[in-house]
C-alpha positions in Angstrom: 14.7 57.5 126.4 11.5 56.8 123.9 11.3 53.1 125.3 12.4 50.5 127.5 12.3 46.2 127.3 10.8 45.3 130.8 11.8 41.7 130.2 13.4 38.8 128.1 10.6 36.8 125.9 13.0 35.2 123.5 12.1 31.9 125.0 8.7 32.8 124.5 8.9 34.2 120.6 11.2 30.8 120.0 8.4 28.6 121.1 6.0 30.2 118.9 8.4 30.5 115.8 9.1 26.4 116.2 6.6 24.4 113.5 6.8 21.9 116.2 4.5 24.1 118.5 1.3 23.7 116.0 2.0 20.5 114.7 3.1 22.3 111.4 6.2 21.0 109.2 6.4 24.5 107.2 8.3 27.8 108.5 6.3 29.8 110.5 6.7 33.4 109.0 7.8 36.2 111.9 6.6 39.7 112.0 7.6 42.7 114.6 6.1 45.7 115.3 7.3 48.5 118.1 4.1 47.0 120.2 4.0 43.5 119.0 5.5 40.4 117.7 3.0 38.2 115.1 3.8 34.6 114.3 2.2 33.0 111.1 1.4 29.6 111.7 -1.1 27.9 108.6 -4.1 29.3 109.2 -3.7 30.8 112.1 -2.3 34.1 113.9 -0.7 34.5 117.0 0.4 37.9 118.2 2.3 38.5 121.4 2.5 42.2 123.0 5.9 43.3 123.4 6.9 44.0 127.4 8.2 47.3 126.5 7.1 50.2 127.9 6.7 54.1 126.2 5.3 57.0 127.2 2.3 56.5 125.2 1.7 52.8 125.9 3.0 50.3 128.6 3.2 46.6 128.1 5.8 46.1 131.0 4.0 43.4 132.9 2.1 40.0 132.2 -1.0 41.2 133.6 -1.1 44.4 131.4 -0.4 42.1 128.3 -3.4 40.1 129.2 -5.7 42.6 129.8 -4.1 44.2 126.7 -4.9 40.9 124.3 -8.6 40.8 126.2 -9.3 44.2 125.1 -8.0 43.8 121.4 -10.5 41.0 120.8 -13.4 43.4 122.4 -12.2 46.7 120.2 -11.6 45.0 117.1 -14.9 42.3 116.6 -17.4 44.6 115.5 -15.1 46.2 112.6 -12.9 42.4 111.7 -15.4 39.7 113.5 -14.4 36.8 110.9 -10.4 37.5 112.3 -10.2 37.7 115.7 -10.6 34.8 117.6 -10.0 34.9 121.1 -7.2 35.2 123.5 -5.0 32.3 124.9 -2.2 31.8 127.1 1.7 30.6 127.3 1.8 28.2 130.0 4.6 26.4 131.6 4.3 22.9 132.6 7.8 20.9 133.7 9.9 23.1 131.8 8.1 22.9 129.1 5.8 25.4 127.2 2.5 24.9 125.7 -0.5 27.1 123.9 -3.3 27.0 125.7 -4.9 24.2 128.3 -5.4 24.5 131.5 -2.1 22.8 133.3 0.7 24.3 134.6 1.6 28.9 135.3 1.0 31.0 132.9 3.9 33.1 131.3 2.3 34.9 128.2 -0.8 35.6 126.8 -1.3 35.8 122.6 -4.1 37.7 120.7 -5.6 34.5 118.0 -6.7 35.6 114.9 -7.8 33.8 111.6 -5.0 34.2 109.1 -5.8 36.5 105.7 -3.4 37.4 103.0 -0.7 39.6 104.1 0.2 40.9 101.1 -3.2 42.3 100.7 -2.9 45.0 103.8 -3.4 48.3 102.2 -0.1 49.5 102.5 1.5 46.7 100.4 -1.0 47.2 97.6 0.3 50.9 97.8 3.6 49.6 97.6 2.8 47.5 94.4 0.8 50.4 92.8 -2.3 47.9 92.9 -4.5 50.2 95.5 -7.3 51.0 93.3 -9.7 54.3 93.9 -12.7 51.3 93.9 -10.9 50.6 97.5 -10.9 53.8 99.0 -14.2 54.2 97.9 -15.3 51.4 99.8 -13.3 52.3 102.9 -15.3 55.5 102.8 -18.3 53.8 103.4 -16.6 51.3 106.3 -14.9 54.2 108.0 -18.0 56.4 108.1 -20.4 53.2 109.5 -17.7 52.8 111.9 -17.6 55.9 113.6 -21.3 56.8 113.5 -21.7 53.3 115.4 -18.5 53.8 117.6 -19.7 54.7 121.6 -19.3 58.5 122.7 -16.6 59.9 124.7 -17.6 60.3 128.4 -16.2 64.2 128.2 -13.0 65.8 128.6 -11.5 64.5 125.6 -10.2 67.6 124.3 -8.1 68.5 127.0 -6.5 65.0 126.9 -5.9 66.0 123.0 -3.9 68.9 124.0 -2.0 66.8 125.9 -1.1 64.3 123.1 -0.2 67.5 121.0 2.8 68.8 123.8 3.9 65.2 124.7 4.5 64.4 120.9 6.3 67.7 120.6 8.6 67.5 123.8 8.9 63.3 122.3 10.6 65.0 118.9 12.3 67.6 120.6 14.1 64.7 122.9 14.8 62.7 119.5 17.6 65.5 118.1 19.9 63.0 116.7 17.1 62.7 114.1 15.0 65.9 114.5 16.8 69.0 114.5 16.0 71.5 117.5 15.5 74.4 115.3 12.9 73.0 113.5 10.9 71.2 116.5 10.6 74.5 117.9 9.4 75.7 114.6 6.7 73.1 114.5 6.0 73.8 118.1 5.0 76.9 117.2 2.8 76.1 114.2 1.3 73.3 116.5 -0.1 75.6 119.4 -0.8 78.8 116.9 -3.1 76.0 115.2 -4.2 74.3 118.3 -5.4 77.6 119.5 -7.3 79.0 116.7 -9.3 75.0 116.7 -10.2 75.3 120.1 -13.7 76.4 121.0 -14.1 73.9 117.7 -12.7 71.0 119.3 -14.9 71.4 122.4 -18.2 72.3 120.5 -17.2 69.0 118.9 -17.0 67.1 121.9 -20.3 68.4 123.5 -22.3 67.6 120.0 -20.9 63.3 120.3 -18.4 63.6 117.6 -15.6 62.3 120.0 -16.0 58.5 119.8 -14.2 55.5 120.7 -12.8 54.9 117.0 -10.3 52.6 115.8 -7.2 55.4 116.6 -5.0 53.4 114.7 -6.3 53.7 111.1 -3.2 54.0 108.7 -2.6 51.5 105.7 -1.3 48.7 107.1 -4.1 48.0 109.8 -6.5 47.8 107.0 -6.5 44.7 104.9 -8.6 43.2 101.5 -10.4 40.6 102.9 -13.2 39.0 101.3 -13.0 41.8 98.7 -13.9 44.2 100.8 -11.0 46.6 103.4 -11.3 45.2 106.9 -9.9 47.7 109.6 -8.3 45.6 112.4 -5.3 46.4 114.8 -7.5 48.8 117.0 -5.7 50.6 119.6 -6.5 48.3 122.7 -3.9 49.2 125.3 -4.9 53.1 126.2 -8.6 53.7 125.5 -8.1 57.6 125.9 -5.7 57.8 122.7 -8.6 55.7 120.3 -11.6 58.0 122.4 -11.1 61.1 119.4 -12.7 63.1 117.2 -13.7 61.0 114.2 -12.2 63.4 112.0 -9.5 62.8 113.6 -10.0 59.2 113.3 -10.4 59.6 109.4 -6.9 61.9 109.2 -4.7 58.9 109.9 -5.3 57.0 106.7 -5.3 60.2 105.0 -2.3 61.7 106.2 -0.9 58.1 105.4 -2.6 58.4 101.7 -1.2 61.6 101.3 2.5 61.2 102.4 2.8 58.3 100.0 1.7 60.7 97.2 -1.6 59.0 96.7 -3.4 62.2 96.5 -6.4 61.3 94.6 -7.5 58.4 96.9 -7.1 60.2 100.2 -9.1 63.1 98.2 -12.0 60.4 96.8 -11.3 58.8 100.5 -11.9 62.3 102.3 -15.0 63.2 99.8 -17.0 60.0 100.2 -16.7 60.0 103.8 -18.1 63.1 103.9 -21.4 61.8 101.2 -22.0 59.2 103.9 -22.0 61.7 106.9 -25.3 62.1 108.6 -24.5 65.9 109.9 -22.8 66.7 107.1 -22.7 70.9 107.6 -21.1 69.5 111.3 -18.4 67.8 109.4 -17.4 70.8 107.0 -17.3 72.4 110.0 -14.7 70.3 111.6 -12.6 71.0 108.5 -10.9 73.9 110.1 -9.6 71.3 112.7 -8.0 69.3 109.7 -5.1 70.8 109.1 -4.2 70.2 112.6 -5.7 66.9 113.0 -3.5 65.6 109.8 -0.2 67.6 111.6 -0.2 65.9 114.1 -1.1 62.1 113.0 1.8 62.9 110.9 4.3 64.0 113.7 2.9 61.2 115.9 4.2 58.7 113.2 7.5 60.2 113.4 8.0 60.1 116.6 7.1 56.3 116.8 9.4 56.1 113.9 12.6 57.2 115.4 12.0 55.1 118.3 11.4 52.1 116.1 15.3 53.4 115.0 16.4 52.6 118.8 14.6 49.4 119.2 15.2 47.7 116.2 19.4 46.5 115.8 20.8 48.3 112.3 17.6 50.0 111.5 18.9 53.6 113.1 19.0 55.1 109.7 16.7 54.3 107.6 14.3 55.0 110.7 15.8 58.4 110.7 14.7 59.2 107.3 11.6 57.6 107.2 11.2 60.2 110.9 12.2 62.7 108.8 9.6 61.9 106.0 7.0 62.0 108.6 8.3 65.2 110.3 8.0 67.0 107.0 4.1 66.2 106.2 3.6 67.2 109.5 5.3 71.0 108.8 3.6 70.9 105.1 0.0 70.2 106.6 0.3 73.4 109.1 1.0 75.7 105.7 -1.4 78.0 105.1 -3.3 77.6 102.0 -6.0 80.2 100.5 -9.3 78.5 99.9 -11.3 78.5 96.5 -14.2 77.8 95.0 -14.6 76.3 91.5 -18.1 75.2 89.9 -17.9 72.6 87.4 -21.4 72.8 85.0 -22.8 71.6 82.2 -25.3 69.2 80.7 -25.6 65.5 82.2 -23.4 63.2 80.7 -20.2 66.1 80.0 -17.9 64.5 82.6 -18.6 67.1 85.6 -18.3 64.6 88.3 -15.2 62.8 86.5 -13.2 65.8 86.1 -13.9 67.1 89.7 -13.0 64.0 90.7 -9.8 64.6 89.2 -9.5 68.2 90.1 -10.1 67.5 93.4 -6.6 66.3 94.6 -4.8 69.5 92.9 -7.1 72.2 95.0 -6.7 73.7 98.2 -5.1 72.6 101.1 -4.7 68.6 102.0 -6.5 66.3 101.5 -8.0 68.2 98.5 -11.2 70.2 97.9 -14.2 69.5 99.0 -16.7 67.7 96.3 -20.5 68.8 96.7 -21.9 66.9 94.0 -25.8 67.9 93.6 -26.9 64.5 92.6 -25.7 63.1 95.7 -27.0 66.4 97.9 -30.4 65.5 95.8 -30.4 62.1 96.9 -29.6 63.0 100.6 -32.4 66.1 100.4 -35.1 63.1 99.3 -33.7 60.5 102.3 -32.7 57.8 99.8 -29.6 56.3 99.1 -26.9 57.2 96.6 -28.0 55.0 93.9 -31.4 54.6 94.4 -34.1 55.8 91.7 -36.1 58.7 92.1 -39.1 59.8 90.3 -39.2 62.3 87.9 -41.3 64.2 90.2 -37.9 64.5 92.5 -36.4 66.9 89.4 -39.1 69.5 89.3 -37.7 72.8 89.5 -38.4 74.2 92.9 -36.6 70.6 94.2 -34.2 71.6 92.0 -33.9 74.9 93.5 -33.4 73.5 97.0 -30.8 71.0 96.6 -28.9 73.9 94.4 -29.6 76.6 97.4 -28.5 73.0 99.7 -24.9 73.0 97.6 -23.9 76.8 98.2 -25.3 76.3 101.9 -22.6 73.7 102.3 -20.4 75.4 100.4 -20.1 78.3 102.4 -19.6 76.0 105.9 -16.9 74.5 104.4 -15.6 77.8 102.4 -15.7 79.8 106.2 -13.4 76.3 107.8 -10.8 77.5 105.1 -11.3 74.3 102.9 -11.6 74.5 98.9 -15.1 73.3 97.2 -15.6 72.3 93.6 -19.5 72.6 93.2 -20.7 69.8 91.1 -24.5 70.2 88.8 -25.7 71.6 85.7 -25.9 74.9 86.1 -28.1 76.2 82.7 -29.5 78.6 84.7 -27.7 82.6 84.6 -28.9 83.1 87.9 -27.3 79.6 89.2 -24.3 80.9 88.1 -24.4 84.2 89.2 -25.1 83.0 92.6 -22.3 80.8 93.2 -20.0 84.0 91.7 -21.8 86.0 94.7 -21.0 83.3 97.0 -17.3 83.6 96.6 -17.4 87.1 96.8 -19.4 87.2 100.6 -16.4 84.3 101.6 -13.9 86.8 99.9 -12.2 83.9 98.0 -11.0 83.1 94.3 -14.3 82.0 91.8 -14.1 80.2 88.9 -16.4 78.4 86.5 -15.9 75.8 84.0 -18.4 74.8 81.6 -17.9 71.5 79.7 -19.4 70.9 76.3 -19.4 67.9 74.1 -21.8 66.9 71.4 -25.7 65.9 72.2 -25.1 62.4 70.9 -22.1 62.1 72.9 -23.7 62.9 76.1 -26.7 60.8 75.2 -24.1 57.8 75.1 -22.6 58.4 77.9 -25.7 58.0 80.4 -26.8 55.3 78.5 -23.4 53.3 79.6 -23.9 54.7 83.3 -24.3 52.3 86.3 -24.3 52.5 89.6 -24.3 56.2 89.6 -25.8 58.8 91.9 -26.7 60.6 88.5 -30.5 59.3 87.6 -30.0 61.5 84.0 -31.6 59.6 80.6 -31.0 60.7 77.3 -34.4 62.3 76.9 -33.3 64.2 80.1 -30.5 65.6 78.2 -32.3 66.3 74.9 -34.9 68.4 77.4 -30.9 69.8 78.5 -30.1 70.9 75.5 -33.2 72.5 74.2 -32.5 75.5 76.8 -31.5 79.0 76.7 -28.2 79.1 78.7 -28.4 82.8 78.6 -25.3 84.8 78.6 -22.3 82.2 80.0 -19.0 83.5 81.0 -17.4 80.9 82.5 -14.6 79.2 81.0 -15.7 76.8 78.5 -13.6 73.2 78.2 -14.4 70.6 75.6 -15.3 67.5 77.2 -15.4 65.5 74.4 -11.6 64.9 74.4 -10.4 62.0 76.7 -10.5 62.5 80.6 -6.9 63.1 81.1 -6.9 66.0 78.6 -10.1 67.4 80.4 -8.1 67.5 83.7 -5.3 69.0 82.0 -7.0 72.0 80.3 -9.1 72.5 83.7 -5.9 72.8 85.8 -4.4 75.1 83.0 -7.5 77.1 82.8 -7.9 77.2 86.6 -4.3 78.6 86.5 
């Protein structure tokens, strides 16, 4: 059995769904979880753990729920410090309960949070088609401040991965009145051909401090818009080994989550900004050939909680099963193999290069997408300034220029060797730029193709005018001084960019076959 109820806190969970208890006259509004039950009360949250107990996390007695709550407030304040609030108990006092004071024994503790819109976590803006790419952007940049602030792993992390790995199978393979047997061991397979091909990776990971003490919980509906901005709360607080992981790992929940709701082009802008913001960036293109494997098994994970969810929760068996199932089928389509490409997007500043691999992305390579190396952002990273800070003209003379391009097929290889797909991202007027990207895909003994966009000088002109807040520091006299060059010859395919986005990405994916 997936779980067990250690004890009866239906007196508890009426107490704090009675108005009565916060001096309230409106309904207080009821949520459960497999871990926890949340009570809405006006402003205010209260969220009791669950005395249950599974394999992966045990709430069974009072004094693990406290320290359980304790810890949630400490893992969660530097990521969601405006919601949580502290921790407070249940006590009994002649029969009677009461939240908080100091009189009478203690029979629960609760986890108090501020209260934000609920309808605002990310996975019910999914849900209502009203998560915009402007929010995945964003998270990017949380996610990626997050983990390079998180605290290291004391060591031996890895090991206790490969552990999670087998107990998640042999959890499946004891679920087959929702997994068949058949297919677990077909998974199992996958799982430890993967997890040995990643693992000299996974340790050289560990020993560089890119196992941290991260979140470990980061899918959709622990991330909320608050103050206009996605606030990651719900840390893992009751087992500190399963939230000390690789932060790529980290990172794969939300985009396995992205990515099984069919939201493919925010878990690839998600995955491609994160890695923008990474300060070892060639370490993190590394880590790619972990992904795969890192997305597998976030995916199987959730399908394993899912089915017990089926067994806990009265008349849910069913549509528990299928959403298992759901799960349980990412997990066997992230362990395909997939043959890497590379694809370089050029033309003059202002033709929609970064727009249309943007769009691209999503459609290329193996989940979540292709790699993006954009060479304004590589230019702006080179330099040590920020995204959209200025630079002088001085920072576009051509032996610069030269480095960051020699920078993108430098990264491009790393992540080319980890198996991922790349869409190179600059101008490319030069024959030789070209040429050398083709060479590139030769030595990595994968698929090349260019795509050149063209569109009028005027048009191009207009469109850096309207830019803002863009990597790209391009002027229209920058892209007169464009056009005045001698491409040379220029055999890529050629795309008219003039046309409207959509019809770009169209004729790329049809040209890129």
């Amino acid at each position: 059995m997936d779980h067990a109820l250690a004890e009866d806190q239906n007196e508890v969970f009426a107490f704090l769904a009675d108005p009565a208890t916060y001096g309230l006259s409106e309904n207080i509004k009821r949520i459960d979880t497999h871990g926890a039950v949340v009570f809405l009360a006006g402003p205010d949250v209260y969220k009791v753990k669950r005395a249950v107990r599974f394999p992966f996390m045990d709430f069974s007695t009072l004094e693990k729920r406290r320290a359980a709550c304790e810890n949630e407030i400490l893992v969660n304040r530097d990521n969601a410090p405006d919601l949580y609030l502290g921790t407070l108990p249940i006590r009994r006092d002649a029969q009677r309960l009461a939240l908080g004071g100091t009189a009478g024994d203690i029979v629960e503790w609760v986890v108090h949070l501020a209260r934000f819109d609920e309808e605002k976590t990310l996975d019910r803006l999914a849900e209502r088609g009203a998560l915009d790419l402007a929010i995945a952007a964003k998270l990017a940049e949380i996610m990626a401040a997050a983990h390079a602030h998180a605290p290291r792993g004391a060591g031996g992390e890895t090991q206790i991965f490969r552990g999670r790995l087998e107990d998640t199978i042999e959890g499946l393979s004891a679920a087959a009145d929702v997994f068949p047997r058949a297919a677990v061991a077909a998974l199992r397979e996958r799982f430890t051909a993967a997890s040995k091909a990643c693992e000299s990776l996974l340790l050289l990971r560990e020993a560089r401090g890119k196992v941290r003490r991260c979140h470990g919980d980061a899918h959709l509906r622990n991330i909320v818009l608050y103050q206009g901005k996605p606030v990651l709360f719900d840390a893992i607080e009751f087992d500190d080994s399963m939230a000390t992981v690789d932060i790529l790992y980290d990172l794969a929940f939300v985009l396995m989550d992205l990515w099984q709701r069919d939201l493919h082009t925010h878990a690839n802008l998600l995955f491609n900004r994160y890695l923008w913001r990474a300060a070892e960036v060639e370490q993190e293109l590394e880590g790619l050939a972990a992904l795969a494997l890192f997305l597998a098994l976030r995916a199987a994970i959730r399908a394993r909680v899912t089915a017990a969810l089926g067994r806990l929760e009265a008349g849910a068996g069913e549509v528990r099963a299928r959403e298992a199932r759901r799960f349980f089928a990412a997990a066997e389509d992230f362990l395909l193999p997939r043959q890497a490409r590379l694809i370089a997007i050029g033309g003059f500043s202002g033709s929609g290069k970064s727009t249309l691999a943007q769009a691209l992305g999503a459609n290329i390579g193996r989940p979540p997408g292709a790699v993006h190396l954009r060479s304004d952002i590589e230019r702006k990273r080179l330099l040590g300034v920020s995204e959209t800070d200025r630079l002088p003209r001085e920072a576009y003379q051509p032996e610069i220029t030269a480095r960051v391009y020699a920078r993108l097929r430098e990264l491009a290889a790393v992540a080319l060797h980890a198996g991922h797909s790349v869409i190179v991202d600059a101008v490319n007027a030069r024959r030789e730029e070209r040429d050398a990207l083709g060479e590139l895909a030769a030595r990595a003994h994968v698929q090349f193709s260019g795509l050149w966009l063209d569109a009028p000088t005027e048009t191009l002109m207009a469109r850096v005018d309207a830019r803002g807040n863009d990597a790209s520091d391009a002027t229209a006299s920058v892209v007169g001084e464009q056009a005045a060059r001698d491409l040379g010859r220029l055999d890529w395919m050629r795309l008219d960019s003039s046309r409207s986005q959509a019809t770009l990405a169209q004729d790329a994916l049809e040209a890129l076959g």
